[in-house]
FIROKOL-633334 format. One record per residue: residue in three letters; x, y, z of N, C-alpha, C in turn. Coordinates in pm, whole numbers, plus 50000, padded with zeros to 5 digits. Example, Ala and Ser with C-alpha at 12.3 -4.5 7.8 and 13.67 -1.06 7.14 Angstrom:
ALA513194943150780512304955050780513204967050780;SER512854977550708513674989450714512905000350787;
This chain:
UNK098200651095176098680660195074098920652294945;UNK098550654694837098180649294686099830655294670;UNK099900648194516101300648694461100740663494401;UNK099930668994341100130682494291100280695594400;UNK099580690194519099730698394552101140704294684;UNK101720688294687103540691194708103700697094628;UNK104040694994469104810699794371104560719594407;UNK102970719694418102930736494422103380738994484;UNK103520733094657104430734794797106040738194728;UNK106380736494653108240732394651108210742994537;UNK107400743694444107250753194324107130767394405;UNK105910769494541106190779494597107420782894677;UNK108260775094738109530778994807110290782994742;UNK110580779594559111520778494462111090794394446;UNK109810799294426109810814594331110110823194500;UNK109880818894605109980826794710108750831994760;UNK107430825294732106080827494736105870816294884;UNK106340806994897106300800995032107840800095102;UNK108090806995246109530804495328109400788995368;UNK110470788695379111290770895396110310771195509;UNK110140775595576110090775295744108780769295727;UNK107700779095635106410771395647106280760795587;UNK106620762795459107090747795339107380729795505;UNK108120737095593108160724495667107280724395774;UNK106560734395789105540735295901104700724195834;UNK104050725595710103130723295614103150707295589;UNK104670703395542104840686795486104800681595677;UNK105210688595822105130679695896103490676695954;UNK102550684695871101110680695933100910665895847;UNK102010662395680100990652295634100250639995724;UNK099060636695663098930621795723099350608895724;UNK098630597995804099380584695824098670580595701;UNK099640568195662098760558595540098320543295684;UNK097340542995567096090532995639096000526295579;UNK096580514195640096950500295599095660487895599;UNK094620494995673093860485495783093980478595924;UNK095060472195894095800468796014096110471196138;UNK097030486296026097740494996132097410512896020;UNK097980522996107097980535996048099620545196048;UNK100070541795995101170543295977101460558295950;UNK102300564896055102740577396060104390577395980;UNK104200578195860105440577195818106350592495795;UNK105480600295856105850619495807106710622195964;UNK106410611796147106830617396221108010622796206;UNK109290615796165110240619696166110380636196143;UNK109300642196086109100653896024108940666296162;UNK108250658196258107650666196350108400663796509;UNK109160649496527109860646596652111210641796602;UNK111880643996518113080639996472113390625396496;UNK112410616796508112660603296547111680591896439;UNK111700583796365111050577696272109880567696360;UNK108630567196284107860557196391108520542096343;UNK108410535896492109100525496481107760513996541;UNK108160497596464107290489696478107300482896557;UNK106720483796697106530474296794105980457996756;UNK106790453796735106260439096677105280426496771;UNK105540428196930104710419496963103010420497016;UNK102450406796954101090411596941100890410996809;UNK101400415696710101360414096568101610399796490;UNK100610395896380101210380496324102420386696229;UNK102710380496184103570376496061103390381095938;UNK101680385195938101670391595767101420403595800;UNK100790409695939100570426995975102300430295931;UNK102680420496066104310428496002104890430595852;UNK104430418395799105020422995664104360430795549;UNK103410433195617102530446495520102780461595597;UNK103290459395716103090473595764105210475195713;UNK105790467095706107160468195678107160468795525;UNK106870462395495106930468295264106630477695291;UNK105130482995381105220498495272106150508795356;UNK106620507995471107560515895582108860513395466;UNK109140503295393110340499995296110420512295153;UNK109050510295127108640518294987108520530195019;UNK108420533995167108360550295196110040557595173;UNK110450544395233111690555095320112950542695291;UNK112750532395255113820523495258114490520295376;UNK113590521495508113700515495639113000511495736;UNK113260503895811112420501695900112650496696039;UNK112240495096133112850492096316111980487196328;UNK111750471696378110730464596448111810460796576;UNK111180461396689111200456696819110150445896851;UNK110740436996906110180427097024109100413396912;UNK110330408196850110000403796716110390389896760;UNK109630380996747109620365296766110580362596645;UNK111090346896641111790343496548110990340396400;UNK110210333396449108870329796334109080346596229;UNK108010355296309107990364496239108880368496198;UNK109680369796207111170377196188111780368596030;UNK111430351996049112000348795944110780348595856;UNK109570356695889108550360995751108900374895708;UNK109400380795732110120392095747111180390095643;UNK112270389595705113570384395571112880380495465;UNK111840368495468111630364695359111080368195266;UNK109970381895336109640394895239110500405695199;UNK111830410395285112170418795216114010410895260;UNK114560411495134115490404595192117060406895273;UNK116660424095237118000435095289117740433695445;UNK117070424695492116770430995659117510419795707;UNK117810425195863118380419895941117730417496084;UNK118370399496122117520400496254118590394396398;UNK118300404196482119350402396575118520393096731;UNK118590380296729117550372296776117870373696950;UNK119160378996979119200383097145118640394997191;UNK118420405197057117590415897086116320412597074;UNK115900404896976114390401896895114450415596854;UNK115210421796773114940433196665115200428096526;UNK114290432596468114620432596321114680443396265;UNK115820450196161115920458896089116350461795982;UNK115930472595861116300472795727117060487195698;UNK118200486995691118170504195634118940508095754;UNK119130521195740119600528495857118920541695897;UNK118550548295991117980560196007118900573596024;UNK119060575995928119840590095860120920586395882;UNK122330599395867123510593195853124290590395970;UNK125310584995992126390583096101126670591696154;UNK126320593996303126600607996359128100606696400;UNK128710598396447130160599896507129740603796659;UNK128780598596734128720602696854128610585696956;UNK129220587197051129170574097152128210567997212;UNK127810556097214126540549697324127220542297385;UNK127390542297504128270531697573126570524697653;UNK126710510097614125610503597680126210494497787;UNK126040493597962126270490998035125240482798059;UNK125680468198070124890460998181125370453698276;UNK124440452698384125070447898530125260434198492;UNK124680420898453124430409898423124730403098302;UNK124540390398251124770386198135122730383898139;UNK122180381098224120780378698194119770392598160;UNK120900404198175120090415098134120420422097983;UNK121480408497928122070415297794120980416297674;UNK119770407297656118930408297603118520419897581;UNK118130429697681117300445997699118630451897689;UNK119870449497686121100455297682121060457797528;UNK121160445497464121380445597298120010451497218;UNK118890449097279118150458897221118290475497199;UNK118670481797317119230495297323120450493597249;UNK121370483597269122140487597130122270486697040;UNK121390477296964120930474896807120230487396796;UNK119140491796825118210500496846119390514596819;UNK120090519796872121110528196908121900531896768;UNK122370518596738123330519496638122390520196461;UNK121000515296484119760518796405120370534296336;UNK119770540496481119200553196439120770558496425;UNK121630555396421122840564596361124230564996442;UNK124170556496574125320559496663126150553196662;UNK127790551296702128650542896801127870535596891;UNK127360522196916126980515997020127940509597056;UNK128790511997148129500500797229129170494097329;UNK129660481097387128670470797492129970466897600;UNK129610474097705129880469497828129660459997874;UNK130030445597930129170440297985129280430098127;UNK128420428498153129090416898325129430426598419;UNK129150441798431129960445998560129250452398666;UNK128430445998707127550446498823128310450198965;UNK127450455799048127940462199162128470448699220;UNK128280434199227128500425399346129640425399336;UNK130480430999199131790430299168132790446399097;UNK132120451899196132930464099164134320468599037;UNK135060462499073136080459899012135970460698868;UNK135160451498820134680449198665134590465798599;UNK133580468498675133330484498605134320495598626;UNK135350494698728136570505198684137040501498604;UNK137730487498593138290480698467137930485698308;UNK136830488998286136010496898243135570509998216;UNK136430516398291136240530798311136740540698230;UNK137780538798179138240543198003137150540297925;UNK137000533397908135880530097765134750534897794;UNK134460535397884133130542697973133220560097948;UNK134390563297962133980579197972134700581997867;UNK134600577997759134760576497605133450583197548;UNK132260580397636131030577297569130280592297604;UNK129990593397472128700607897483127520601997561;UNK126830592997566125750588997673126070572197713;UNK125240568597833125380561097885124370552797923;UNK123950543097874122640537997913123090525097975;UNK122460524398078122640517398178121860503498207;UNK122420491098238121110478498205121330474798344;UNK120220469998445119700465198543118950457298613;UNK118850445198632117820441098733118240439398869;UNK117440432298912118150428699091117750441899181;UNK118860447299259118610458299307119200472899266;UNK119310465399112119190479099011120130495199027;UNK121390490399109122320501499184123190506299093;UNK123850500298999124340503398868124560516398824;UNK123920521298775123010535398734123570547398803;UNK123600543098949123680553699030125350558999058;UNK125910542399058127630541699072128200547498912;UNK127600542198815128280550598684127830566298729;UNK126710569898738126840583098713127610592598811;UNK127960585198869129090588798982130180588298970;UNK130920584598816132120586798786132070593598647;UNK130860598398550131270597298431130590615398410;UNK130740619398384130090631898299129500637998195;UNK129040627798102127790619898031126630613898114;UNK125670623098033124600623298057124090605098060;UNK123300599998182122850586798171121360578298222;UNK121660571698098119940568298090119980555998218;UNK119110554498278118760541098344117950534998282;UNK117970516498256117480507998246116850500198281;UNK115600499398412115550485498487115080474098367;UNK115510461998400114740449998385114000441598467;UNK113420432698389112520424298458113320411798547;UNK115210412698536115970402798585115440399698760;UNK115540390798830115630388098940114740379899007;UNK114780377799134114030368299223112840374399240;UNK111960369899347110410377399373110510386599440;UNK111480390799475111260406099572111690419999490;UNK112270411999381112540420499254111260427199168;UNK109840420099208108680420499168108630424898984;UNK109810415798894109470420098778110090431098719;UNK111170439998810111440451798762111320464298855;UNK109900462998945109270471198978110430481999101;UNK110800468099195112500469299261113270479399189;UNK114180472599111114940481399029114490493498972;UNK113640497298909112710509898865112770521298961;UNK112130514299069112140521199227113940528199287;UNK114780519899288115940523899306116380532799171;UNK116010529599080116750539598985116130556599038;UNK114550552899026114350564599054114390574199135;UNK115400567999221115780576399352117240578299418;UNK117650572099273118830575499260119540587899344;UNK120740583699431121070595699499122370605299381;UNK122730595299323123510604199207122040610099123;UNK122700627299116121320632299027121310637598909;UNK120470640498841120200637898705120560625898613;UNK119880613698689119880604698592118340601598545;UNK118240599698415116750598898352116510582898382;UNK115520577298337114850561798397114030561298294;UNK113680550198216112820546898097112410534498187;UNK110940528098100110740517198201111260509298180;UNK110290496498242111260480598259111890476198125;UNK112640467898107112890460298006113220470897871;UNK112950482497862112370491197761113970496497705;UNK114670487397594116080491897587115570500097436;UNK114260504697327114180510097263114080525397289;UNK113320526997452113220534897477114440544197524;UNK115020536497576116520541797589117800546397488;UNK117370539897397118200541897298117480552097190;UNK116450559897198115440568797148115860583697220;UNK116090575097386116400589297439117760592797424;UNK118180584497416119820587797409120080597097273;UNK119210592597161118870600097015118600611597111;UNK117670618797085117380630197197118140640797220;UNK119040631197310119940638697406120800644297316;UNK121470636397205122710640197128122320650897076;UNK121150654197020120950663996932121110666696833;UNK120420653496754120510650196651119000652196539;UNK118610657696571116820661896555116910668396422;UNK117910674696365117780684996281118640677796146;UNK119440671496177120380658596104119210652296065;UNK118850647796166117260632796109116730634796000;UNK115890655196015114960658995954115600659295826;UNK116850663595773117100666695644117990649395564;UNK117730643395625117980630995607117050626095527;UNK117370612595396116700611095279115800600395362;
């Protein structure tokens, strides 16, 4: 969509010749800009209430910083995940408002719409699963939330997580961090009444196969209705947790 022919789009809503309703049917078909690189959907937010976000690994150092200026010049933000240090400090050094959180490997600029006032309580069983822990909550607190961080209270030690249990059911959602035999998940949602995400990671020995263990137990969780994102995947969790709150309509009218 050309700049004249927005202007007629907004010129028609203004005389009452186009309804709002289509006016946003219309701006959420625009297209991606094409970088070469990459194709950058910078209108999703328009169509899934969620901004496209930059998976960073696999990418050098200058994709990222060409596909992040212009994600900067669109919108004055941006979310990279799974961001080496290297890149990360080519990054800062192109734009210099960004931030990089090196236990998550996220880097980010900006914030995605305003402060909702709603809770993320991020639970992890381990200190070796805080990595995929702090990603879901950098990630979390990104797109607009309370992220608070639970942490260390794994089933081998029960105790830890009642200790815990105030601050826990504080929380509008609950995302949950796991490796090993990934039981976590199942014991929170067994005390809390917030809705909760499961986490596996890739933490553990070889019978853990990478995650695959934990994944498996989440998903069969005998506490029910708990959702499961995959391994390691704390963006994904913290996307759904966006989701859940119901925050879709906030996003959209967000600058």
């Amino acid at each position: 969509m050309q700049r004249e022919e927005l202007l007629d789009l907004f010129r028609g809503v203004a005389s009452g010749r186009v309804s709002p309703e289509d006016a946003h049917e219309r701006v959420a078909r625009l297209p991606y800009l094409d970088l070469g690189v990459a194709k950058l959907d910078l209108f999703r937010e328009l169509r899934s209430g969620l901004p496209e976000v930059v998976f960073g690994q696999g990418k050098t150092g200058e994709e990222l910083v060409r596909i992040v200026e212009s994600m900067v010049a669109h919108s004055g933000r941006a979310l990279v995940t799974r961001v080496a240090a290297p890149a990360a400090e080519r990054l800062s050094a192109a734009v210099a408002e960004g931030c990089y959180e090196p236990r998550a490997r996220v880097w980010t600029v900006g914030r995605f719409g305003p402060v909702s006032g709603r809770r993320v309580a991020v639970v992890s069983a381990g200190t070796s699963d805080f990595p995929v822990a702090e990603e879901a909550a950098v990630c979390a607190a990104w797109l607009g939330h309370e992220a608070g961080r639970i942490r260390d209270v794994g089933v081998a030690g029960l105790q830890r997580l009642l200790g815990a249990l105030d601050e826990l059911r504080r929380a509008d959602v609950a995302l949950v961090v796991a490796g090993m035999d990934g039981a976590l998940p199942t014991v929170v949602a067994g005390l809390v009444r917030c809705p909760v995400v499961a986490v596996p990671t890739s933490v553990g020995y070889g019978a853990s196969f990478e995650g695959l263990a934990p994944l498996l137990t989440m998903l069969t969780a005998c506490a029910p209705g708990v959702a499961v994102v995959n391994i390691d995947n704390g963006f994904g969790a913290a996307a759904l947790a966006h989701r859940i709150l119901g925050t879709r309509e906030t996003s959209i009218a967000s600058p």
